[in-house]
N, C-alpha and C positions, 0 to 999 in steps of 0.2 A: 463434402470433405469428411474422412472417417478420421475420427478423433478417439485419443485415448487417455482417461483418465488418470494420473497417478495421485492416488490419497484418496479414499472413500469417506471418507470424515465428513464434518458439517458442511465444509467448506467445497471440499468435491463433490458432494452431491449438491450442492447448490447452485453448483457453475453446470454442474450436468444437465439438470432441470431447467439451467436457462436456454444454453444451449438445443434443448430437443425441444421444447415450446416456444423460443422465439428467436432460434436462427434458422434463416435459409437452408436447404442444401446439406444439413448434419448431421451425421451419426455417428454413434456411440461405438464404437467396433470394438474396443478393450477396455479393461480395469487394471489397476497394481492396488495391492495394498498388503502390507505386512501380518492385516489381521485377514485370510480367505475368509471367514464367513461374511466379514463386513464386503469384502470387494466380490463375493456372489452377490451378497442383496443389493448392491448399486449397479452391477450387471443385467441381472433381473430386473431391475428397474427400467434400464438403458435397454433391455433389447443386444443387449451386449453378452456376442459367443465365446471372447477372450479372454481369461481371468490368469490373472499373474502376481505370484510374490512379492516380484523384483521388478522393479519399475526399468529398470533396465531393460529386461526382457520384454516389459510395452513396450520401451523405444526404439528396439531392434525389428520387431513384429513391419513385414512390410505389408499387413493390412493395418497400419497408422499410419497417417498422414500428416496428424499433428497433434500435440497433446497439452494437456494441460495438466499443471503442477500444481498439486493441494494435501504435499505430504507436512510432516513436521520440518519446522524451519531449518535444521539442521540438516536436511537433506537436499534441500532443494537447489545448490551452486553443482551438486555430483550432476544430478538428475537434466539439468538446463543443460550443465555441456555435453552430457551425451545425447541432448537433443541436435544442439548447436553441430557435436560433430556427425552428425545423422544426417544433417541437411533439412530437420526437419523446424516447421516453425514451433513456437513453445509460450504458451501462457505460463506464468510463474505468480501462483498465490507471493504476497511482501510477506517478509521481506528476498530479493534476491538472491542474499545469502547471510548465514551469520556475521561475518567479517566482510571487511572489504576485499581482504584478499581474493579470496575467491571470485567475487563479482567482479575483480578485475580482471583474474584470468578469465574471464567470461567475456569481455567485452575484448578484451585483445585476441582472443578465438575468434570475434565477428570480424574483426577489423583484418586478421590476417586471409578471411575467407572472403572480405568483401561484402557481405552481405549483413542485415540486420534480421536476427529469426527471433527473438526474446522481446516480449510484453512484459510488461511488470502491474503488479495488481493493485497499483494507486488509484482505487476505485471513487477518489474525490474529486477528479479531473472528469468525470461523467455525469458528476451529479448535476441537472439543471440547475439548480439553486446556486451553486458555486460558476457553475460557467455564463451564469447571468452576472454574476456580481464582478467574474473574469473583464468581461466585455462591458460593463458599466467602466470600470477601471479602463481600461485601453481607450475608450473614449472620451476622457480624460471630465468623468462625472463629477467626480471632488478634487480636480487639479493634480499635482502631485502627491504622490504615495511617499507620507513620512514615517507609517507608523503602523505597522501591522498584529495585531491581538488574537490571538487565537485560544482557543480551550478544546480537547480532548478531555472529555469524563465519561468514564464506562464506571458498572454497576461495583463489578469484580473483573478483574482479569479472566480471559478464558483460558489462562495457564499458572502455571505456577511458577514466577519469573525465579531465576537463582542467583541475578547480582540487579543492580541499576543499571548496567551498561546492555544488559539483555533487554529492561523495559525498553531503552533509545532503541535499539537495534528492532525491537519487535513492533512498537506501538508509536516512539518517538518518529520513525520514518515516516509515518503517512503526512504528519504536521512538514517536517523537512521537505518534503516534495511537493505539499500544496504551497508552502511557503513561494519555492521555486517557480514552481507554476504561475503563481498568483502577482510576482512580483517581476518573472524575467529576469530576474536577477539569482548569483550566485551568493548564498552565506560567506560571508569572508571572514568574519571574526564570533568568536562564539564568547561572549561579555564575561555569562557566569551561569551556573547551574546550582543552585540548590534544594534540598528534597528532604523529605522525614518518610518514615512509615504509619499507614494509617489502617492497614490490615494487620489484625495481631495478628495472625498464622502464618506471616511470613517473618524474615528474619528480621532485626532491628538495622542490619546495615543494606539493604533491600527498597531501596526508594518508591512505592508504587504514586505518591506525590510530590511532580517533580513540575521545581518554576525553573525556563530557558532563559536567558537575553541574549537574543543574535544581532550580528549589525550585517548587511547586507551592501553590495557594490553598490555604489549610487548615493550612501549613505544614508538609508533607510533603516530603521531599528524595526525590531519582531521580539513579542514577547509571549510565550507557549506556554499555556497551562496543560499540564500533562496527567490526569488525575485516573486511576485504574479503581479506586473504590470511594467513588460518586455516593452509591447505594441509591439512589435515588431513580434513577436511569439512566442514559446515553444521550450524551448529546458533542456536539463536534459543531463547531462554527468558527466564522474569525470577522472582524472588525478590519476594514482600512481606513487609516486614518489621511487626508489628504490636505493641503494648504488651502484649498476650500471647500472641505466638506468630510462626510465618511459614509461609509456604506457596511452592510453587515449582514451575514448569512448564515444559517442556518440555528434561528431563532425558532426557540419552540410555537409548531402552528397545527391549522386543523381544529379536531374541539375542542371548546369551551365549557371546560368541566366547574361547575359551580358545585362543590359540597365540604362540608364537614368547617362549614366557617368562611370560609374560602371561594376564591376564583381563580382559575387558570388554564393552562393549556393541558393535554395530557405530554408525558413525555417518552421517546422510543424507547421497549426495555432493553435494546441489543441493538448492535453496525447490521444487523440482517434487515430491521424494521423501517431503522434509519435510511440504510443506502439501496431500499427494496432497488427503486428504477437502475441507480449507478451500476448495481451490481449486474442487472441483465445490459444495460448498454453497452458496458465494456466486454463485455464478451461476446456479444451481437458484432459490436465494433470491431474484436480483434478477427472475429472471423473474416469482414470484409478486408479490413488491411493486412491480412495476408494474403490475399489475393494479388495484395497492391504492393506488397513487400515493404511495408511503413506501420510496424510495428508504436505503438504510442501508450501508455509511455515505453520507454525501451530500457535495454542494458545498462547504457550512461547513464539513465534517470535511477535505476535503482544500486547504481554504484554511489555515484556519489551520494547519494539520502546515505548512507551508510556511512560515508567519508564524513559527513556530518554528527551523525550520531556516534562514531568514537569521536570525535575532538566537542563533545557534549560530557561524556564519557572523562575524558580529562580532565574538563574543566571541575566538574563535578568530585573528583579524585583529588585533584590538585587545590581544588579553589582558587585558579588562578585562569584568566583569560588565555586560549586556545587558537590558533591561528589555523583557518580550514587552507589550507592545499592542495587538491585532487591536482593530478597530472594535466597539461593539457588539453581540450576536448579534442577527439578525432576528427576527422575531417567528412568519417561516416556518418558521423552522428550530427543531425542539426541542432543549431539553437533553441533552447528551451522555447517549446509553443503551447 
């Protein structure tokens, strides 16, 4: 499969490097990036003869077969439908798109072609660790799921957010769709959101620590810590709480560092250390499932993680309780698995 890169950044050369060392059958045929010298050196890297500005012009290029999206988030609902209307399949770094809008017209482009060409880059639905505690849960380990706990803490952002409704749309998503995932169920009501800032260089009305309470179909509650300057390190986990029992993943493990007074675990400095394995699985993965035309997660998954994090976005604005309503699911798309 000749694949093309768009976005040379950390994140595209990441998925690049996973790609040429641990998929099948793959090469690197083009780059895009807005800066050329960055997307020569990830060319040169790749063994890749194609180098492009305009990522557009990768997804015209018919030595691509299929590409993968690792631009700034702002471009990335343009860049997916000129895949989608290419015919071509399309990895998409999260989020899908800024807005929902967009990701909608994204997913109603699939539906009017019939097909499903869009992954989305919820790289927590690969991680072992979570799809072992998946399948603990489904086997009905601690009974009924009443109460789901999560935490999101990075060190610093790896951007510099401009409102709170930007952190939901950028960082808040991946919680949203592990949520999803983890419970099968859809967020139906979003309780309440409140937040402070805890980075002075950003603005004072800039939330980069933000507390969620979701209530879910089924009538399950979920409560999301959303923390962007931890300082400490990175760490992402979530607790379910069930009528007989709980289970909990992604607890700091590995060594046992004893110094300075102290015992404890070390912790990952960054989502690259974190989700080393997730991040190669899911793109190992989407290579085979396009072969098999069962993109996972897909369009609807990172449409609605959006439809969530505006009505997060809301609540947070409003201070008042939020009612999620995404349209219909399609009939293309299957039930959250």
């Amino acid at each position: 499969m000749r694949v093309g890169v768009v976005g040379a950044g950390g994140m595209g050369t990441h998925h690049a490097r996973n790609l040429l060392e641990r998929a099948q059958g793959v090469r690197i045929t083009a780059v895009a990036d807005a800066d050329p010298g960055r997307a020569r050196t990830l060319a040169e890297l790749c063994g890749a003869l194609r180098v492009y500005e305009d990522g557009r012009e990768l997804v015209a290029d018919p030595h691509v077969d299929a590409v993968v999206v690792a631009s700034p988030d702002a471009t990335h609902a343009d860049y997916v439908l000129a895949c989608v209307e290419a015919g071509k399949p399309v990895f998409c770094e999260k989020p899908l798109a800024t807005r929902s809008g967009p990701a909608r017209a994204i997913v109603e482009r699939e539906v009017a072609l019939g097909r499903r060409l869009v992954q989305v880059g919820f790289q927590r639905r690969y991680d072992p660790e979570f799809q072992a505690l998946r399948r603990a849960v489904l086997e009905g380990a601690v009974g009924r799921p009443v109460l789901y706990r999560a935490w999101h803490r990075n060190v610093r952002a790896a951007y510099a957010p401009q409102s709170s409704a930007e952190v939901l749309a950028n960082a808040g998503i991946h919680d949203f769709d592990e949520l999803r995932w983890l419970s099968g169920q859809e967020v139906e009501v979003v309780h309440g959101v409140v937040g402070r800032t805890v980075d002075p260089s950003l603005p004072e009305d800039v939330f980069d620590l933000q507390l969620i309470h979701l209530g879910l179909q089924g009538g399950a509650l979920a409560l999301v810590e959303l923390n962007l300057s931890a300082a400490y390190g990175y760490e992402v986990g979530v607790e379910v709480c069930g009528d007989r029992g709980s289970l909990t993943a992604g607890l700091p493990g590995g060594l046992m560092v004893r110094a300075e007074g102290g015992c404890g675990r070390r912790v990952p400095p960054d989502w690259l250390h974190r989700f080393e394995e997730a991040y190669a699985a899911e793109v190992v993965g989407w290579v085979d499932r396009v072969k098999r035309g069962d993109p996972w997660p897909d369009a609807w998954d990172g449409y609605v993680a959006l439809v969530v994090a505006e009505a997060c976005a809301e609540a947070l604005a409003t201070g008042r309780p939020a009612r999620v309503v995404p349209e219909p699911r399609p009939s293309l798309y299957a039930a959250v698995r």
